[in-house]
C-alpha positions in Angstrom: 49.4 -183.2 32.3 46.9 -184.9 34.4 44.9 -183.4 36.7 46.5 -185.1 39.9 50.1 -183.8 38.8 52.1 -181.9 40.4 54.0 -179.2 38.5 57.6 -178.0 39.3 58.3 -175.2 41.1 61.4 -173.7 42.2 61.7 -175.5 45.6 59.5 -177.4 48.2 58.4 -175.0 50.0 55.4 -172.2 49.7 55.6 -168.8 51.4 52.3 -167.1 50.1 53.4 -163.1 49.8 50.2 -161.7 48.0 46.8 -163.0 48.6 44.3 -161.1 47.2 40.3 -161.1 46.9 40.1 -159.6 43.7 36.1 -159.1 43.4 35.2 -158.4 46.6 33.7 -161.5 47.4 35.3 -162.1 51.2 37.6 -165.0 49.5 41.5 -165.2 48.3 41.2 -165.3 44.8 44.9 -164.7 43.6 47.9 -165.9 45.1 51.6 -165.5 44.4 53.9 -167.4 46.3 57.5 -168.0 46.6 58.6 -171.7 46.9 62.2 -171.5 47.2 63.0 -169.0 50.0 64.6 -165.9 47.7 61.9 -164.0 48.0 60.6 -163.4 44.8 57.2 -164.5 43.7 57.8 -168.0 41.3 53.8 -169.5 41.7 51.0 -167.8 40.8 47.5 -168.9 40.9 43.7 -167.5 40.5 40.6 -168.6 41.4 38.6 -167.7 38.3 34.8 -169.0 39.0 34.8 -167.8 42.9 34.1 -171.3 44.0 36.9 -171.1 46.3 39.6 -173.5 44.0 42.7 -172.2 41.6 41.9 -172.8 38.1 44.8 -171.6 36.9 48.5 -172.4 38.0 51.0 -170.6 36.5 54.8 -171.5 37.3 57.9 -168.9 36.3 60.6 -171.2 36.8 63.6 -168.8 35.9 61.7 -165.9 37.4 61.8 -163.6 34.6 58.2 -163.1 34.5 57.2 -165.1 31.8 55.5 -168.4 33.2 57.4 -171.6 31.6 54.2 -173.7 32.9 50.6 -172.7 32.7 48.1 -175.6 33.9 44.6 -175.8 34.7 44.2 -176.7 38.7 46.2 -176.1 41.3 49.4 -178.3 39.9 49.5 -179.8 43.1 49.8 -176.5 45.0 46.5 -176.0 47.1 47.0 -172.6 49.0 46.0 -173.3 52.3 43.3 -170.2 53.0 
């Protein structure tokens, strides 16, 4: 996958319901988010470097918390901080 893809998510839509700074720094470094209204966390995504950007994107698509897509990036999901 190149690095201007975007992976597939549940729906189109991105309802962040944790964002957490993990290390204390003053900066989201871990989102999970819910793209397709139920509810239930389906994108999840760390900033591992604390420059500010996801490095990793993980996606459960079936939500049964085993991530079906793992990327480097944001997979065409930038949280909006």
């Amino acid at each position: 996958m190149g690095e201007n893809e975007t992976v597939e998510t549940r729906g189109d839509d991105r309802v962040d319901l944790i964002v957490a700074d993990t290390n204390n720094d003053g900066k989201p470094d871990l989102w999970a988010s819910d793209t397709d209204g139920d509810g239930k966390a389906d994108l999840f995504q760390f900033d591992t470097d604390g420059d500010g950007k996801v490095d990793v994107t993980m996606v459960d698509i079936d939500e049964d918390g085993t991530p079906e897509t793992v990327v480097d990036g944001d997979g065409g999901h930038a949280p909006t901080f």
